[in-house]
N, CA, C and O atoms as a GROMACS GRO file, in nm:
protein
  188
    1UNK      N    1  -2.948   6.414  -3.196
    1UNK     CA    2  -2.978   6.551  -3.168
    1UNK      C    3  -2.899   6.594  -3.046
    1UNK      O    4  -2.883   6.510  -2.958
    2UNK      N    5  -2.846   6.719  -3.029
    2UNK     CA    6  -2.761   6.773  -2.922
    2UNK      C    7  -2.840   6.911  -2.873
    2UNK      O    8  -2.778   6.978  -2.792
    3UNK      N    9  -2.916   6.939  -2.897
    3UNK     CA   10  -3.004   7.006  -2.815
    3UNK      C   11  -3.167   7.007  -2.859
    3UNK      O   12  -3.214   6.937  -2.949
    4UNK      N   13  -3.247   7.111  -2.769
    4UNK     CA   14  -3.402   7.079  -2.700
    4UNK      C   15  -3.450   7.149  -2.854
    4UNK      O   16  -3.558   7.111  -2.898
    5UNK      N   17  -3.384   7.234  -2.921
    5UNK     CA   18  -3.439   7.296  -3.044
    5UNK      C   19  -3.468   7.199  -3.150
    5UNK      O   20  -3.586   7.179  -3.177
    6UNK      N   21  -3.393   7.148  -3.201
    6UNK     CA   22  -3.313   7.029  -3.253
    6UNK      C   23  -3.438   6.855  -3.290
    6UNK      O   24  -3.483   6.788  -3.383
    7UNK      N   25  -3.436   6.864  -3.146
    7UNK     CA   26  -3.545   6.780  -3.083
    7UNK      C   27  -3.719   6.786  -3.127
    7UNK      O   28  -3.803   6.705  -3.167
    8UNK      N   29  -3.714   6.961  -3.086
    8UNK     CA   30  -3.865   7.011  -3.116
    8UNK      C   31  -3.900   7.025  -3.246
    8UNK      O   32  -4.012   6.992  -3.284
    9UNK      N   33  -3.812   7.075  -3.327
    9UNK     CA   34  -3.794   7.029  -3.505
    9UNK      C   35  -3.810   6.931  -3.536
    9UNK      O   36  -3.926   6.934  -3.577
   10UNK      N   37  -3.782   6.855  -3.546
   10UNK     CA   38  -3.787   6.673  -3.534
   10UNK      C   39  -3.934   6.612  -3.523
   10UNK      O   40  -4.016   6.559  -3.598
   11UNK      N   41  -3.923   6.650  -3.381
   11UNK     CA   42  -4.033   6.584  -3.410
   11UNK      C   43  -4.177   6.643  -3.445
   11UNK      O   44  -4.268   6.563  -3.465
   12UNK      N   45  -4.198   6.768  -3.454
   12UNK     CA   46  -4.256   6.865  -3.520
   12UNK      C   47  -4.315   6.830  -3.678
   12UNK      O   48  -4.426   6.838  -3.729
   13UNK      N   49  -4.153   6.778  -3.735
   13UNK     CA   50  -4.169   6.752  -3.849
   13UNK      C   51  -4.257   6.608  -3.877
   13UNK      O   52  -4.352   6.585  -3.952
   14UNK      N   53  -4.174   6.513  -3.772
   14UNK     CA   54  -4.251   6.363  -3.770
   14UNK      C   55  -4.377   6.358  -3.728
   14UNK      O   56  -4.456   6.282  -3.783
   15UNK      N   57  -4.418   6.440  -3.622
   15UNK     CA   58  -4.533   6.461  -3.617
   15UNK      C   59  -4.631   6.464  -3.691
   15UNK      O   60  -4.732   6.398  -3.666
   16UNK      N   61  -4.619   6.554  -3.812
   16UNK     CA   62  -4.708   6.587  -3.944
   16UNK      C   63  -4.658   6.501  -4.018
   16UNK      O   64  -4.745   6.478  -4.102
   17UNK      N   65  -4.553   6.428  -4.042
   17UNK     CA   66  -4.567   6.334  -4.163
   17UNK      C   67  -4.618   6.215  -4.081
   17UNK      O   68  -4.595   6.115  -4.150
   18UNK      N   69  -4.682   6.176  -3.955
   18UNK     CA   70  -4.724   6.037  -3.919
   18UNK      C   71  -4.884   6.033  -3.916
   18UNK      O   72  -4.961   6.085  -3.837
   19UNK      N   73  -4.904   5.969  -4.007
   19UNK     CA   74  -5.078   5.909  -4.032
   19UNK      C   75  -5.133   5.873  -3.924
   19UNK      O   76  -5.251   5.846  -3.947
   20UNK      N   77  -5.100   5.857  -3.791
   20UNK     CA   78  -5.160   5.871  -3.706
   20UNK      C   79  -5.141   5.949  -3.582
   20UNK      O   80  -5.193   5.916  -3.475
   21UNK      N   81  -5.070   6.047  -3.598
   21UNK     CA   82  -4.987   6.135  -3.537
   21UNK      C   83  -4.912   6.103  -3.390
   21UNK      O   84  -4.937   6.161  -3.285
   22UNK      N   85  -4.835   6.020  -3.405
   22UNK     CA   86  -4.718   5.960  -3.348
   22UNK      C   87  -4.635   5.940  -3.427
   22UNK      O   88  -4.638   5.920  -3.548
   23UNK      N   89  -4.503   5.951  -3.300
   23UNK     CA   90  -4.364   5.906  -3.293
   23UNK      C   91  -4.331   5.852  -3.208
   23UNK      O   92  -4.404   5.852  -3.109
   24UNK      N   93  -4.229   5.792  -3.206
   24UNK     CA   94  -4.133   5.718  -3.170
   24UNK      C   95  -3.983   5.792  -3.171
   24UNK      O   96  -3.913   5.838  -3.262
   25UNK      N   97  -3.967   5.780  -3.006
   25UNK     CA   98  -3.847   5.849  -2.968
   25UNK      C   99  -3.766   5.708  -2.863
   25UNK      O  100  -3.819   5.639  -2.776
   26UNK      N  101  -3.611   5.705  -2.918
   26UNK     CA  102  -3.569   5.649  -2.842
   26UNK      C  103  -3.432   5.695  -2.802
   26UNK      O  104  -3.370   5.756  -2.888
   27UNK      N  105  -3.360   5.670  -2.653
   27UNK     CA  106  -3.228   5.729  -2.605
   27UNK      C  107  -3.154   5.656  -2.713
   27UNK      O  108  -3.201   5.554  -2.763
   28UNK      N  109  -3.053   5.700  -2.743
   28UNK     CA  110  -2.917   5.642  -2.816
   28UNK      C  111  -2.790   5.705  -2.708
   28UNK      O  112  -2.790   5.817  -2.657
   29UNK      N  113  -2.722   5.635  -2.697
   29UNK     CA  114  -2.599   5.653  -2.642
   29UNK      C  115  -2.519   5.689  -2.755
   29UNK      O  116  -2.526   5.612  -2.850
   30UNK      N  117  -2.443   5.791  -2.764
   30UNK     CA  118  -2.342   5.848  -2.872
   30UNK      C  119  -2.200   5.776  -2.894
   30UNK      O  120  -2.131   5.758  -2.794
   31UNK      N  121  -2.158   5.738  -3.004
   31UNK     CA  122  -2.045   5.607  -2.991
   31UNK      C  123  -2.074   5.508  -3.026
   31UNK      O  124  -2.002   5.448  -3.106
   32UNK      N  125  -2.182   5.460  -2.982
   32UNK     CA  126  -2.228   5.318  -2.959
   32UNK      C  127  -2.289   5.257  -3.124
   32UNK      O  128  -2.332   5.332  -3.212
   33UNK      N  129  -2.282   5.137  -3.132
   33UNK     CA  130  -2.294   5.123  -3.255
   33UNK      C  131  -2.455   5.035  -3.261
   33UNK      O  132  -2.477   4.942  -3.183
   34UNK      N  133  -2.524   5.066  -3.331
   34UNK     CA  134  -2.637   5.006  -3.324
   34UNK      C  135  -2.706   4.887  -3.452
   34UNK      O  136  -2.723   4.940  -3.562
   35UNK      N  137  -2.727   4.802  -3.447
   35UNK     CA  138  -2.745   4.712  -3.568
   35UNK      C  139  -2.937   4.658  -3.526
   35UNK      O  140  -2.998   4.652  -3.419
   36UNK      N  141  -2.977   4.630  -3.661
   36UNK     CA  142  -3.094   4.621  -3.657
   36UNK      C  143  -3.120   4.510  -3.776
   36UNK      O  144  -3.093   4.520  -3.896
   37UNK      N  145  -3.174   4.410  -3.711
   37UNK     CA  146  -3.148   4.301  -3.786
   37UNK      C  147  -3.300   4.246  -3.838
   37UNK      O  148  -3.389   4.286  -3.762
   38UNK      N  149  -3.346   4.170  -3.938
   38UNK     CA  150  -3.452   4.151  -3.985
   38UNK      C  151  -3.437   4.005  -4.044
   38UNK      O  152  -3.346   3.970  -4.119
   39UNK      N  153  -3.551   3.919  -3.996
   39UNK     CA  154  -3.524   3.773  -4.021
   39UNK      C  155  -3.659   3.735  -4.104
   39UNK      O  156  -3.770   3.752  -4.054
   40UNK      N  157  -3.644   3.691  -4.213
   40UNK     CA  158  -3.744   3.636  -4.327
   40UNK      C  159  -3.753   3.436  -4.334
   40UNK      O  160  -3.650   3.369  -4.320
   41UNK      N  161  -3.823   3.404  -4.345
   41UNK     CA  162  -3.876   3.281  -4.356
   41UNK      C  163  -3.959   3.213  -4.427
   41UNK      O  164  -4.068   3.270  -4.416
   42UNK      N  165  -3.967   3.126  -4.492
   42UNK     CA  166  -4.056   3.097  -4.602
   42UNK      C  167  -4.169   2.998  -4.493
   42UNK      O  168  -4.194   3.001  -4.372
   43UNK      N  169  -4.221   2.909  -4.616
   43UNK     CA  170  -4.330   2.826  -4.517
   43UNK      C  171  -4.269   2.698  -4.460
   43UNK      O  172  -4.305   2.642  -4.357
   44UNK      N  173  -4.134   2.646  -4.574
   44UNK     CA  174  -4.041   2.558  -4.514
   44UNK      C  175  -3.959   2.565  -4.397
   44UNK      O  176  -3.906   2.465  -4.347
   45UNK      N  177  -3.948   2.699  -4.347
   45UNK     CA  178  -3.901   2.725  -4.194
   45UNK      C  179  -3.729   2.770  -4.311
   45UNK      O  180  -3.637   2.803  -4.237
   46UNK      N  181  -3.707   2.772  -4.396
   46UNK     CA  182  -3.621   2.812  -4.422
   46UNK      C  183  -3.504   2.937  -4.378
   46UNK      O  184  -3.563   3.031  -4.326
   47UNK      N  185  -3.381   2.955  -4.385
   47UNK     CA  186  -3.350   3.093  -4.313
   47UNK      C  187  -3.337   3.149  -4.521
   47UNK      O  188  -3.311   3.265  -4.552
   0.00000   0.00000   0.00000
């Protein structure tokens, strides 16, 4: 988002779609590349 309008839409919107009415806001630096990684395991400790 690049401005305060932008922002208030947003989360306006997330607001009403969250079952417990929260969000989650975090800074991002623009450029920057972000990866989000997710690790699964069985009961053998397997990857």
């Amino acid at each position: 988002m690049h401005d305060k309008d932008e922002l208030d839409e947003k989360l306006d919107r997330g607001l009403k779609a969250s079952p417990v009415h929260e969000v989650l806001v975090e800074k991002a630096v623009l450029g920057w590349k972000e990866y989000e990684l997710e690790l699964l395991r069985d009961s053998m400790i397997t990857w």
